[in-house]
Gaussian input, Z-matrix of N, CA and C with variables (Angstrom, degrees):
# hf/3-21g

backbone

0 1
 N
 C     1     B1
 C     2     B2     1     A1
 N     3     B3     2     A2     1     D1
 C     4     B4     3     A3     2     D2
 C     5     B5     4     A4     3     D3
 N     6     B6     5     A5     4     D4
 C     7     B7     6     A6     5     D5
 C     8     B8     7     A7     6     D6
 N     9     B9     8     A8     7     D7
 C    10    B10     9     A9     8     D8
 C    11    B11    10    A10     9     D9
 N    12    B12    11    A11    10    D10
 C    13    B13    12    A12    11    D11
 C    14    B14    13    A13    12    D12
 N    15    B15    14    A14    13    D13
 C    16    B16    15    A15    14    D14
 C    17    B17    16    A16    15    D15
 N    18    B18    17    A17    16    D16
 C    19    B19    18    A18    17    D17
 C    20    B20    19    A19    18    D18
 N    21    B21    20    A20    19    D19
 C    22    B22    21    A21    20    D20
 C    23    B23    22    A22    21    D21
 N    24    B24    23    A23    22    D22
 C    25    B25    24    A24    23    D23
 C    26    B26    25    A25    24    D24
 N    27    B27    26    A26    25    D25
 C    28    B28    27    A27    26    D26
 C    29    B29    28    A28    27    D27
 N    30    B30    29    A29    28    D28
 C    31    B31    30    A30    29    D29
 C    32    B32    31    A31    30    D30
 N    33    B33    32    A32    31    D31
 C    34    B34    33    A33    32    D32
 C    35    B35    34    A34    33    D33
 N    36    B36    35    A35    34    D34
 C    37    B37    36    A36    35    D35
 C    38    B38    37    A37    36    D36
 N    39    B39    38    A38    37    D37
 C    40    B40    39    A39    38    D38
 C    41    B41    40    A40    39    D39
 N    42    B42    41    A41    40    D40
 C    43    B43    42    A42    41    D41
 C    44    B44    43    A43    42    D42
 N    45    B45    44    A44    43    D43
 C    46    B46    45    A45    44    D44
 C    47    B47    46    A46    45    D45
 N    48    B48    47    A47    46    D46
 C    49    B49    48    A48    47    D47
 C    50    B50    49    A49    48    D48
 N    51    B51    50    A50    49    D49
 C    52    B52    51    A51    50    D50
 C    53    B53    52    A52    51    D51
 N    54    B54    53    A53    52    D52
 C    55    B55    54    A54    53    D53
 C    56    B56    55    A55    54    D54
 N    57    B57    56    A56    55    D55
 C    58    B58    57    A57    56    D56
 C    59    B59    58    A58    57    D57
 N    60    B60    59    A59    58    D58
 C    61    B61    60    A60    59    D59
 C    62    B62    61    A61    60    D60
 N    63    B63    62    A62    61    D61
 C    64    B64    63    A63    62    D62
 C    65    B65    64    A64    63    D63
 N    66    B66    65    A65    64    D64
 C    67    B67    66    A66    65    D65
 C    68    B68    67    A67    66    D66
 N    69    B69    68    A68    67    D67
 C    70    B70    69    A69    68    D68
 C    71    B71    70    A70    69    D69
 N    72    B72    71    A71    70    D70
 C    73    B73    72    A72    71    D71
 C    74    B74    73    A73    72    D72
 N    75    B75    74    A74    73    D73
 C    76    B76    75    A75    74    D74
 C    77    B77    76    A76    75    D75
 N    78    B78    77    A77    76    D76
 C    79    B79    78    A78    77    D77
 C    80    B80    79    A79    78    D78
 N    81    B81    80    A80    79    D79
 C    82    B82    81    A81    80    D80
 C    83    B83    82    A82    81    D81
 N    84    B84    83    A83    82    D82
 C    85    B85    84    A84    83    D83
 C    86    B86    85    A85    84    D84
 N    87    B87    86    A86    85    D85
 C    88    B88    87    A87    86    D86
 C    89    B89    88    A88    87    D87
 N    90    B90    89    A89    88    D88
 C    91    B91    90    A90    89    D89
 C    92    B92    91    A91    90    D90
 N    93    B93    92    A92    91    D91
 C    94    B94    93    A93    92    D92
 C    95    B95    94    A94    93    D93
 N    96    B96    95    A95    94    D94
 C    97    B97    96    A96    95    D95
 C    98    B98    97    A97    96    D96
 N    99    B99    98    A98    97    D97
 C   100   B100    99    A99    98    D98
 C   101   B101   100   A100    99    D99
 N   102   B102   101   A101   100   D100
 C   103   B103   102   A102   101   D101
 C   104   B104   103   A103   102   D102
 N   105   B105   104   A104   103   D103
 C   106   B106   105   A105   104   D104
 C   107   B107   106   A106   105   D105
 N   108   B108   107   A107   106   D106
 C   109   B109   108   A108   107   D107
 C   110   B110   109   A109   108   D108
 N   111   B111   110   A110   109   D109
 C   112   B112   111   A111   110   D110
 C   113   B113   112   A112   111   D111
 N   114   B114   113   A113   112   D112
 C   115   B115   114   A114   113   D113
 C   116   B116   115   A115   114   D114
 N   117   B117   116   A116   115   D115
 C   118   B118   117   A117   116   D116
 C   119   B119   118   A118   117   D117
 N   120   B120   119   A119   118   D118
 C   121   B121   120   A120   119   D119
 C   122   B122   121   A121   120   D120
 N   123   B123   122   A122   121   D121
 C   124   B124   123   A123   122   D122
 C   125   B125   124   A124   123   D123
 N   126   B126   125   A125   124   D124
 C   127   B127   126   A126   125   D125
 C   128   B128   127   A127   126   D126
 N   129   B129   128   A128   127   D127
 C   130   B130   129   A129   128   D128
 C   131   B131   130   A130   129   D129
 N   132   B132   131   A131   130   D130
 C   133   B133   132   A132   131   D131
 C   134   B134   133   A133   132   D132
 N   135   B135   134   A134   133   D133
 C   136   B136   135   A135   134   D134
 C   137   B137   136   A136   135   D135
 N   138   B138   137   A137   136   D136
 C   139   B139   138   A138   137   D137
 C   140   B140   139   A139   138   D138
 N   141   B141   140   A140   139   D139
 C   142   B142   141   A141   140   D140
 C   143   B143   142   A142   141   D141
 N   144   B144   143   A143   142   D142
 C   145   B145   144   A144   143   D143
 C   146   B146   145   A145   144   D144
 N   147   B147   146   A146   145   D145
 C   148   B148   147   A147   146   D146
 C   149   B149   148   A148   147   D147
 N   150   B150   149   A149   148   D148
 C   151   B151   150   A150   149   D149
 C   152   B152   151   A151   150   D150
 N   153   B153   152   A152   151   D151
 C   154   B154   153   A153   152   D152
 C   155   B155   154   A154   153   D153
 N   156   B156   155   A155   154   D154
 C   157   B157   156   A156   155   D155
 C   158   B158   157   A157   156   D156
 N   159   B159   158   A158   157   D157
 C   160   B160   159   A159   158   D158
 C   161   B161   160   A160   159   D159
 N   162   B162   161   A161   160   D160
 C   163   B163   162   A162   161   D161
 C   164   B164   163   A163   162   D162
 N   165   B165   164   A164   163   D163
 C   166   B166   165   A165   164   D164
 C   167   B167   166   A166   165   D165
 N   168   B168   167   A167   166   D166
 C   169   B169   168   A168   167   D167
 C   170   B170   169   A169   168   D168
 N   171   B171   170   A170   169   D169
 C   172   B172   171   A171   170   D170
 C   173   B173   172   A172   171   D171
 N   174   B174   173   A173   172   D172
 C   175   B175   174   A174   173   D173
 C   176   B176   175   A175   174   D174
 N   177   B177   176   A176   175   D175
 C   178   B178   177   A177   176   D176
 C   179   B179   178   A178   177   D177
 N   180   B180   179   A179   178   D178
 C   181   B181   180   A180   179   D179
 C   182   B182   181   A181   180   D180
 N   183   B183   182   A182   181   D181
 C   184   B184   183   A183   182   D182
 C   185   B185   184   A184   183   D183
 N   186   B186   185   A185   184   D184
 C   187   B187   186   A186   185   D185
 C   188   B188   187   A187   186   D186
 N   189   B189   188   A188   187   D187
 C   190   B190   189   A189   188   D188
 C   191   B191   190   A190   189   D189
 N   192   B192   191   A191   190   D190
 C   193   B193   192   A192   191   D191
 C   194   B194   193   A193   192   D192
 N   195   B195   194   A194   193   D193
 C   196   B196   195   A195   194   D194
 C   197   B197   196   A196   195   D195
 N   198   B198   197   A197   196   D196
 C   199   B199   198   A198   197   D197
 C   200   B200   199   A199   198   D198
 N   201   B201   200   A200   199   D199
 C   202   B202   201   A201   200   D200
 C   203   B203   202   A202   201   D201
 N   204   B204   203   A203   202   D202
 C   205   B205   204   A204   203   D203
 C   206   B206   205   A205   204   D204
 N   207   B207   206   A206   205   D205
 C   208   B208   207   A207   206   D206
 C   209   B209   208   A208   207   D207
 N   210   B210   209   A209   208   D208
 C   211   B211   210   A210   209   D209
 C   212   B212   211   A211   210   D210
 N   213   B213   212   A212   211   D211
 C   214   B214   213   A213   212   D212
 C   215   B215   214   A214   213   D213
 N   216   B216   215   A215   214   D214
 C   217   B217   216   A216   215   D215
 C   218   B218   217   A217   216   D216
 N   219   B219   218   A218   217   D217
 C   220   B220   219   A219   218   D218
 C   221   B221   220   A220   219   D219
 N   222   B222   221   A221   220   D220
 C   223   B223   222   A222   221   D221
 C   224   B224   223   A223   222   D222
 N   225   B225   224   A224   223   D223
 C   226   B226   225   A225   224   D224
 C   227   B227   226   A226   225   D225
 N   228   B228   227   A227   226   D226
 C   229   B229   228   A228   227   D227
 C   230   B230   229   A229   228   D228
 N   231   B231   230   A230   229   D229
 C   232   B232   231   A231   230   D230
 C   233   B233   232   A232   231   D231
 N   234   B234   233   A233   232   D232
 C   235   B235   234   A234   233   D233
 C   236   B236   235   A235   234   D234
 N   237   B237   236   A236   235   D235
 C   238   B238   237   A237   236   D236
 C   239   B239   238   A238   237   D237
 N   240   B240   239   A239   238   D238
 C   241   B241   240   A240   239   D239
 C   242   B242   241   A241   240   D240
 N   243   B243   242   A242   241   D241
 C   244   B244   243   A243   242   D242
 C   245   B245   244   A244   243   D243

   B1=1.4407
   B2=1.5150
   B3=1.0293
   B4=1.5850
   B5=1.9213
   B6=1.1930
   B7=1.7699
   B8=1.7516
   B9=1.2156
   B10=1.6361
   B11=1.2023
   B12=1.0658
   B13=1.4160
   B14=1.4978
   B15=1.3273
   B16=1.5011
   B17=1.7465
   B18=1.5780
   B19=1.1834
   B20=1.7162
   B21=1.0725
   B22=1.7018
   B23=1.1472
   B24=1.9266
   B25=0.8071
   B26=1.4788
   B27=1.1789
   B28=1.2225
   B29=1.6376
   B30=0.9605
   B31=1.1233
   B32=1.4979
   B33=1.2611
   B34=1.4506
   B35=1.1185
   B36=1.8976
   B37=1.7107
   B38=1.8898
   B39=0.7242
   B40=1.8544
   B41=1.2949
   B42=1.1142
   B43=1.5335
   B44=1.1321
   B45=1.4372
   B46=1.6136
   B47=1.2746
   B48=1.1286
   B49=1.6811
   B50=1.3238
   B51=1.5436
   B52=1.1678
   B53=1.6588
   B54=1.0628
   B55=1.2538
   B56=1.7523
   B57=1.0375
   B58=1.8208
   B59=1.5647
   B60=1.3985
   B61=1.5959
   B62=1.3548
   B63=0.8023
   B64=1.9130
   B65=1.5134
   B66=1.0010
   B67=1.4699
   B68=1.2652
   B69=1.5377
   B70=1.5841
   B71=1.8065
   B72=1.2072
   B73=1.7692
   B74=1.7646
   B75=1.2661
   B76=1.3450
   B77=1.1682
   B78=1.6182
   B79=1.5904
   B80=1.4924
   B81=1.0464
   B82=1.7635
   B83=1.8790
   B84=1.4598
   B85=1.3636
   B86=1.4680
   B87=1.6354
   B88=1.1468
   B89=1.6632
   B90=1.6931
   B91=1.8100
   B92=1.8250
   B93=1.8616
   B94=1.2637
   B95=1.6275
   B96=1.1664
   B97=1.5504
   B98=1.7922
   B99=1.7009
   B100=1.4152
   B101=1.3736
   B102=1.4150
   B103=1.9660
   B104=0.9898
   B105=1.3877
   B106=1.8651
   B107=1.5969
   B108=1.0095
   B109=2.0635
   B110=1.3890
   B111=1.1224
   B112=1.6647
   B113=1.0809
   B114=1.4705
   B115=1.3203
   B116=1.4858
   B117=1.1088
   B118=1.5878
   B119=1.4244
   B120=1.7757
   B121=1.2791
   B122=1.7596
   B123=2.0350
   B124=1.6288
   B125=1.4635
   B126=1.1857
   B127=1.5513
   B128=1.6532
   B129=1.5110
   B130=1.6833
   B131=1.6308
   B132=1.3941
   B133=1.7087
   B134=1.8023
   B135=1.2858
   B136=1.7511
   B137=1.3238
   B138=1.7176
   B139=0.9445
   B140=1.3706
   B141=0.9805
   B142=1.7084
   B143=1.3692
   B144=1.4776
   B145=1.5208
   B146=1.7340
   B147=1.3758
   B148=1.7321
   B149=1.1716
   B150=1.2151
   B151=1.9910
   B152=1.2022
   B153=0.9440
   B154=1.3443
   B155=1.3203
   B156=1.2947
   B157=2.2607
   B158=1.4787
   B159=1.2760
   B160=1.4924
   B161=1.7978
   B162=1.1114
   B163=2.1644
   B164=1.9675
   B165=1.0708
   B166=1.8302
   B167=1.5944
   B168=1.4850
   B169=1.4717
   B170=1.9098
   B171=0.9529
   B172=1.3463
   B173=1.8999
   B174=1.4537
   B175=1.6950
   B176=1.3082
   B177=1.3382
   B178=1.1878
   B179=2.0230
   B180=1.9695
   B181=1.4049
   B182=1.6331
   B183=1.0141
   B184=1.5230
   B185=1.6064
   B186=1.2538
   B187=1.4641
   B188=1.2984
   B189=1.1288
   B190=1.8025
   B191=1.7095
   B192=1.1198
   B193=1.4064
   B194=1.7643
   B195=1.4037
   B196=1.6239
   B197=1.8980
   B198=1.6524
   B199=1.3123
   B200=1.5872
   B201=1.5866
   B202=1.4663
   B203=1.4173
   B204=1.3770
   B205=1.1015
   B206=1.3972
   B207=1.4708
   B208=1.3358
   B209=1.8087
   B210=1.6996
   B211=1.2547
   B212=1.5491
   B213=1.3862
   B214=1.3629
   B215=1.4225
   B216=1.7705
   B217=1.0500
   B218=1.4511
   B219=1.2209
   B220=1.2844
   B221=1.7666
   B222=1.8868
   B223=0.9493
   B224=1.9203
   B225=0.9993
   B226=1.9679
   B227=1.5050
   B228=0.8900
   B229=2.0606
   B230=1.3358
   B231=2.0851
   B232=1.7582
   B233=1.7151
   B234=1.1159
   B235=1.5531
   B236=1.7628
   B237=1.6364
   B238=1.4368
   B239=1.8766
   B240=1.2045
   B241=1.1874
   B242=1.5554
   B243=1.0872
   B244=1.4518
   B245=1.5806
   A1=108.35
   A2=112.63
   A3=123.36
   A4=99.97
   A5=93.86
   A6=89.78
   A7=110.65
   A8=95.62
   A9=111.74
   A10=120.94
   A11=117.61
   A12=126.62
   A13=130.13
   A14=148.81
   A15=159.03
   A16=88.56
   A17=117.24
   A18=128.57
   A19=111.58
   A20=91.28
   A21=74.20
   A22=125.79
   A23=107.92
   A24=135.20
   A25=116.63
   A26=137.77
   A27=144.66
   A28=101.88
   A29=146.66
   A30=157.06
   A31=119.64
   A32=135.87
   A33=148.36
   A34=77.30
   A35=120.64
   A36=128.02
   A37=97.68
   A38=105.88
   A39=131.15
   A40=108.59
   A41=146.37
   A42=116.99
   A43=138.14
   A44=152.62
   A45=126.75
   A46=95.49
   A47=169.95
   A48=155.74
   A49=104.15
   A50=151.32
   A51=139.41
   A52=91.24
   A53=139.96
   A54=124.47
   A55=116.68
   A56=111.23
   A57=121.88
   A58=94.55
   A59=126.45
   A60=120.10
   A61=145.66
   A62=130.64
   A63=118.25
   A64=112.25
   A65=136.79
   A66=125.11
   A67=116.60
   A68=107.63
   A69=122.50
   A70=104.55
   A71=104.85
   A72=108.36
   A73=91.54
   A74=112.66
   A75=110.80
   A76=107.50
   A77=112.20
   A78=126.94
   A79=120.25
   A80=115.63
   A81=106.58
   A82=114.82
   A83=110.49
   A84=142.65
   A85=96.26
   A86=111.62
   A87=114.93
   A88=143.12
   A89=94.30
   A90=94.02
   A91=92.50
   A92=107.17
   A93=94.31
   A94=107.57
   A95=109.63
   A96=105.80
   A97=100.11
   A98=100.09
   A99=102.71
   A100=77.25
   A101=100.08
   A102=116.53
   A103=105.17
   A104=123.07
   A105=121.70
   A106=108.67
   A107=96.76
   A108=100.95
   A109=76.56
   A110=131.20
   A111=120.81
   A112=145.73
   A113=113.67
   A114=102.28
   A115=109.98
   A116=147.16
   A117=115.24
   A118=115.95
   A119=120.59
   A120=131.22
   A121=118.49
   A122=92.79
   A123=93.84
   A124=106.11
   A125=107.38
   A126=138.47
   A127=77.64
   A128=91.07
   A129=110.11
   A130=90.76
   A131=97.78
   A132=91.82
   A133=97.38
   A134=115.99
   A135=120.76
   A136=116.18
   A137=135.02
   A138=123.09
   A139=132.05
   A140=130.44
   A141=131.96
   A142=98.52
   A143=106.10
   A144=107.99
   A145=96.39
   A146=104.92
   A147=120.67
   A148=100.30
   A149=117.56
   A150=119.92
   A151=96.94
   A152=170.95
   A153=175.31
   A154=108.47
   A155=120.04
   A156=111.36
   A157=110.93
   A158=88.21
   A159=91.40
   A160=115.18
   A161=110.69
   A162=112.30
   A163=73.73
   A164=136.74
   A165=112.59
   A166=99.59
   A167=106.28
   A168=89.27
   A169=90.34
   A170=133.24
   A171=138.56
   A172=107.50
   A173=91.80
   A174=87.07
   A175=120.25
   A176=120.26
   A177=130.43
   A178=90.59
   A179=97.33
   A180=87.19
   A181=118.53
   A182=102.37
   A183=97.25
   A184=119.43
   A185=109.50
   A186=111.15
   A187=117.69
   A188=128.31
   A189=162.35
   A190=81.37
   A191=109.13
   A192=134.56
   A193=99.73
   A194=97.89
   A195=112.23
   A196=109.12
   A197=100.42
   A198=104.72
   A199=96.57
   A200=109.59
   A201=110.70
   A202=126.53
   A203=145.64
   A204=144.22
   A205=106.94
   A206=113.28
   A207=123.69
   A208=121.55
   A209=107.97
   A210=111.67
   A211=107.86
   A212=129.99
   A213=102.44
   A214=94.24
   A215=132.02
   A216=136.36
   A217=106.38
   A218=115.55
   A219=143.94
   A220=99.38
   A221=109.84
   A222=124.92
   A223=103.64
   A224=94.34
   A225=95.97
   A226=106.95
   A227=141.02
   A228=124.30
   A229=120.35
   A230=95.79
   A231=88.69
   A232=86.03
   A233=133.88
   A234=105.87
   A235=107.59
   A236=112.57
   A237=112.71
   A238=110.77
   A239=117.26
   A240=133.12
   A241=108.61
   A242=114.57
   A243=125.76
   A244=104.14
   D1=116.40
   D2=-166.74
   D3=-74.61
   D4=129.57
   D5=172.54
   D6=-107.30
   D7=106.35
   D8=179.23
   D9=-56.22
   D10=-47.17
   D11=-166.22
   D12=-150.42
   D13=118.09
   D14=-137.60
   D15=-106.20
   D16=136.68
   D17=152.46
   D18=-133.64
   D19=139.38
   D20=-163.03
   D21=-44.27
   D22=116.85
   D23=-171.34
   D24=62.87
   D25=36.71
   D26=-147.48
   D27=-144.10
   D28=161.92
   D29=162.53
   D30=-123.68
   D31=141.63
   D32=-143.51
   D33=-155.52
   D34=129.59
   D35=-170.66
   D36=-143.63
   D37=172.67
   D38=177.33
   D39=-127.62
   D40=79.59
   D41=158.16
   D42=-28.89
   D43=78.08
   D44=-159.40
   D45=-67.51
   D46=66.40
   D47=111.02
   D48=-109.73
   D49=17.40
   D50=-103.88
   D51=-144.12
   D52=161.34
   D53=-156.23
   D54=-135.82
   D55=144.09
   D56=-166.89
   D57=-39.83
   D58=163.26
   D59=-33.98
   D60=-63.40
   D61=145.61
   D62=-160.61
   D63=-38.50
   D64=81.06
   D65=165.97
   D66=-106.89
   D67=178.80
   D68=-176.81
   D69=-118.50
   D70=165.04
   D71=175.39
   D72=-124.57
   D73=137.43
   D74=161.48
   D75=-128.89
   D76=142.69
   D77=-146.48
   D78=-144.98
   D79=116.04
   D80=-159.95
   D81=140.19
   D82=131.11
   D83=176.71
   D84=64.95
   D85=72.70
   D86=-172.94
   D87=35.74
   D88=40.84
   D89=-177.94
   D90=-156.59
   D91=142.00
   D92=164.83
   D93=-107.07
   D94=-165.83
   D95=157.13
   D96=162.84
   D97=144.80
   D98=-148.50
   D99=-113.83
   D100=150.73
   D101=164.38
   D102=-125.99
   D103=127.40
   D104=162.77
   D105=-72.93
   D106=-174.59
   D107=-142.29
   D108=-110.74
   D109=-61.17
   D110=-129.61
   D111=59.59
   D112=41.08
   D113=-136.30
   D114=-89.43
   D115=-171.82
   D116=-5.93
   D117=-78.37
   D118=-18.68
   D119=-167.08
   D120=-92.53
   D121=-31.76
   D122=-176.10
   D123=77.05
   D124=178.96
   D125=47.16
   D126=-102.97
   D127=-170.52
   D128=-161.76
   D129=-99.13
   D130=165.51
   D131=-178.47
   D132=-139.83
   D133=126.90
   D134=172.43
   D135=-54.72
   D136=97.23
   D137=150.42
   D138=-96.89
   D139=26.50
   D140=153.21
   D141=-171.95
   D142=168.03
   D143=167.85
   D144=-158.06
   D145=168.72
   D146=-176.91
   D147=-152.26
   D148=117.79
   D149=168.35
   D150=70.91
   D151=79.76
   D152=174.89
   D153=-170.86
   D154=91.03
   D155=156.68
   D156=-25.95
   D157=-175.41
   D158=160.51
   D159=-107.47
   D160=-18.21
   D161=-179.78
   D162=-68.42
   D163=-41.72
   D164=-164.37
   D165=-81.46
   D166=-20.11
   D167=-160.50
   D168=-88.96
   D169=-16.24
   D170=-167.95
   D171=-89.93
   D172=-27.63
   D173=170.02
   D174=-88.83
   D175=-15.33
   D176=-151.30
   D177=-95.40
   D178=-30.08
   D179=178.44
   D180=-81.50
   D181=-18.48
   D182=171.12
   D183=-72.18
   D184=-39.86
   D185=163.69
   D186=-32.09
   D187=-65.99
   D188=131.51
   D189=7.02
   D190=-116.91
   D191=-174.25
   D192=-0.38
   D193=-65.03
   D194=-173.38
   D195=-39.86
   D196=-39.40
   D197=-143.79
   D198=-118.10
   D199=5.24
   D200=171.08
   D201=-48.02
   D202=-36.59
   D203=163.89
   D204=-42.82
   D205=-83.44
   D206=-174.07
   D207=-45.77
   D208=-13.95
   D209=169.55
   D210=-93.62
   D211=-14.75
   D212=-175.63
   D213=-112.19
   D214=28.21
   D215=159.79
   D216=-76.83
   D217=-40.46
   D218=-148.46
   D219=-79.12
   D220=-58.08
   D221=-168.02
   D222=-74.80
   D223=-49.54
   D224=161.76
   D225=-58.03
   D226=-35.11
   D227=172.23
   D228=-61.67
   D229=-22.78
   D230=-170.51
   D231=-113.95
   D232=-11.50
   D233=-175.17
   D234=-127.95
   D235=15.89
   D236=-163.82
   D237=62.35
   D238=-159.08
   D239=-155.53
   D240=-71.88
   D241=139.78
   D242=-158.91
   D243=-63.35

């Protein structure tokens, strides 16, 4: 599982077997929680979370937001077109 992108201390992953719509898994200090991409423009949108508040799960989406391009660049290298 390729890790795309660092949030502090956080990990941002791809599944390569992982299935449409473009999303991300973020993984780390005991919580996951997946955002779909939207891509190509976003913003990212929260669809589940585990161990994660919401002030982590809400920073973590703006992080997202910031870095949406470069994630559904990312997610198009490993699965083709969104």
């Amino acid at each position: 599982m390729p890790t795309v992108l660092r949030l502090e201390g956080l990990r941002v992953v791809i599944y390569p077997n992982d299935h449409r719509p473009a999303h991300v898994h973020v993984i780390g200090t005991g919580g996951e929680a997946v955002f779909l991409l939207h891509c190509p423009e976003g913003p990212s949108e929260l669809r589940e979370v585990y161990g994660f508040g919401r002030p982590d799960a809400g920073r973590i989406k703006s992080a997202l937001d910031a870095a949406v391009a470069k994630l559904c660049e990312d997610w198009r290298a490993i699965h083709g077109d969104h």
